[in-house]
N, C-alpha and C positions, 0 to 999 in steps of 0.2 A: 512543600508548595512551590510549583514554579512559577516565574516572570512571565509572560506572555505578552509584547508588544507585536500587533500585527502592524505593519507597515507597508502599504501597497506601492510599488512604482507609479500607478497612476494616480492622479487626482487631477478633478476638471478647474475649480473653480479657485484651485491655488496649486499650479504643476509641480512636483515635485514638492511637496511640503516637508515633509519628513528632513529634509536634505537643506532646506530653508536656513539661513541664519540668524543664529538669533545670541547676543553677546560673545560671538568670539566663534560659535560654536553649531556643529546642524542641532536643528529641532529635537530629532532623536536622541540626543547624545545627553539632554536632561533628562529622559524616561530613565535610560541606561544606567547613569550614575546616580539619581536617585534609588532607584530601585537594589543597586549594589549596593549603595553606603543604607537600606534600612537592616542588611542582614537578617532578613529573615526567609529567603530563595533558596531552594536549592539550584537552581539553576534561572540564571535571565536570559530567554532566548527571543529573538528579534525573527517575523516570520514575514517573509517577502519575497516576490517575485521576480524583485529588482538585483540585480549582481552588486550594482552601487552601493545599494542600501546594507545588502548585504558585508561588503567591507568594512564600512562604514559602523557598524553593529560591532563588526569582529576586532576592529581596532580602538574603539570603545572598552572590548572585554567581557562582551556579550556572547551568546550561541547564535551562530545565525541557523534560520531551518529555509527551507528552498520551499516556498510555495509554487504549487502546481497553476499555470495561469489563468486555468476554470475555475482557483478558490480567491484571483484577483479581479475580477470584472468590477465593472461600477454597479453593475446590481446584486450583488452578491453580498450578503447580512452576512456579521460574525459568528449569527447562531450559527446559518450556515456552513462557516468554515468550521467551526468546531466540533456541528456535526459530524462532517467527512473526514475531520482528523484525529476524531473519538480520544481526546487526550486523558490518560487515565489520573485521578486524581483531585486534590483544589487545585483549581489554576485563577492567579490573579491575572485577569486581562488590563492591562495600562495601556492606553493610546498614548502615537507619542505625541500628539495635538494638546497634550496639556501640561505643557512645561516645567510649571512651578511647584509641583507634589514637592514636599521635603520627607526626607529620609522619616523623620518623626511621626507626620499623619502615618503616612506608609505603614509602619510598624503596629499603628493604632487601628488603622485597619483591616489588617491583618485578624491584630488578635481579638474584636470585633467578633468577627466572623468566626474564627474557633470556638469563641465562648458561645457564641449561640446555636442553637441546634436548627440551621436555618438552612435552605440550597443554596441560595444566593445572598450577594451583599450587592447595593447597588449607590454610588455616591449620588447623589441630590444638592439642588440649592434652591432657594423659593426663586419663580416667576416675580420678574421684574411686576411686570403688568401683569394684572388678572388674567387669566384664560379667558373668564367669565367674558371680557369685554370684546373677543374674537371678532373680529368681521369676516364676512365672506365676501368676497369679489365677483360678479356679475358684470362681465364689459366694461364700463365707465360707471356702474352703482356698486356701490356694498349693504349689505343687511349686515344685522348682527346675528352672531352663530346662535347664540343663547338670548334671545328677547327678552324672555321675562328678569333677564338678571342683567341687562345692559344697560339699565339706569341706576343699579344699586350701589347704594357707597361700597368702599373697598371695605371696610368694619364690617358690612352685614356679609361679605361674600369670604366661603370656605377658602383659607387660603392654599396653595398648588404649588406644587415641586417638580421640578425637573432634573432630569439624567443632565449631570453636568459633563462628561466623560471620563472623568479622572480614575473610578474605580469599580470593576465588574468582576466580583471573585465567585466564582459557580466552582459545583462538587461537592455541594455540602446535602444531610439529610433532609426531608422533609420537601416541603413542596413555597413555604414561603420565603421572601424576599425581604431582605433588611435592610433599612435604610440608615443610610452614610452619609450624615452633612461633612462638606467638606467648606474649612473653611474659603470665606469669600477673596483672602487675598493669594489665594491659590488656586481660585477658579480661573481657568482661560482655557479657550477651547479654539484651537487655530486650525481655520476652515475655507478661511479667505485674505486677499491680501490686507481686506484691513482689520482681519485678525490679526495677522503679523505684525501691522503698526502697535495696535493696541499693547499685544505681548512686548513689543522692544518700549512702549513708552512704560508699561509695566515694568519690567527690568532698572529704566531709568530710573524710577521711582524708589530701588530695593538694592542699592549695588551688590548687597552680600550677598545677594542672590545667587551672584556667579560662584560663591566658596560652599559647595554643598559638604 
């Protein structure tokens, strides 16, 4: 199985995120050495558009792969890219937007995935807030998305998961998807600057962090 961090040179809404730092070190460079120190890759390859990033990857101790700049647009889905680069295999995809994976999950994840006879794995963590209670936005009014269930206790309403980004392993059989809690003091998903606060006051929180 290989590593697969894609990393784009662009990003709007935090520039250059990958490259960000965050305790001594870029964003990136925790996907990287987590993902080395869980030993179970045969390869971690770092895929971007960027030359920076690219270095950056390679002195790390990572592969880097040169993305073509049609498979880095801002509108451009991963599925996307992995359709056009038809990678043969499982491949664990890692974003490097979520810092704190320890070698440990990692490994758990992994072998997760091999044991079940699934296509995909995909990490989750419950919704803060209910979905259930959605508003939709109309000019200066909102409705609720879901009426009949906008006044219901949180106890009566099904509770809901979301893709946290931490892990997306595709290439397995079958056609369903398995789901991956990851724990909560490992979820961060850095997207904005005050993602990055959040992540460095995270870190504060955790010194051994930095000792993976």
């Amino acid at each position: 199985m290989i590593a697969w961090i894609p990393a784009r040179g662009g990003s709007v809404r935090l520039p250059r995120k990958a490259l960000a730092d965050l305790g001594g070190k870029p964003v990136l460079a925790w996907t990287i050495e987590a993902a080395q120190a869980a030993r179970r890759f045969s390869a971690v390859v770092v895929s971007s558009d960027d030359a920076e990033i690219r270095d950056v990857a390679t002195a790390y101790g990572a592969e880097a792969h040169v993305r073509p700049p049609s498979l880095a647009t801002d509108t451009i889905t991963l599925a996307e890219v992995l359709g056009a680069l038809a990678p043969v295999g499982p491949l664990a995809i890692l974003l490097p937007t979520s810092p704190f994976r320890t070698p440990e999950t990692i490994r758990r994840a992994v072998e997760t995935f091999q044991r079940q006879t699934c296509a995909q794995l995909l990490s989750i963590t419950p919704y803060v807030h209910p979905p259930q209670w959605a508003l939709l936005r109309h000019g200066q009014t909102v409705v609720p998305a879901y009426p009949a269930l906008f006044v219901a206790p949180r106890q009566r309403l099904t509770p809901a998961w979301q893709h946290d980004g931490s892990y997306w392993i595709v290439g397995g059989p079958g056609s369903e998807i398995l789901a991956f809690e990851t724990p909560l003091d490992e979820v961060c998903d850095i997207n904005t600057p005050q993602d990055l606060d959040y992540a460095r006051w995270m870190l504060s929180q955790r010194p051994l962090a930095a000792a993976i």
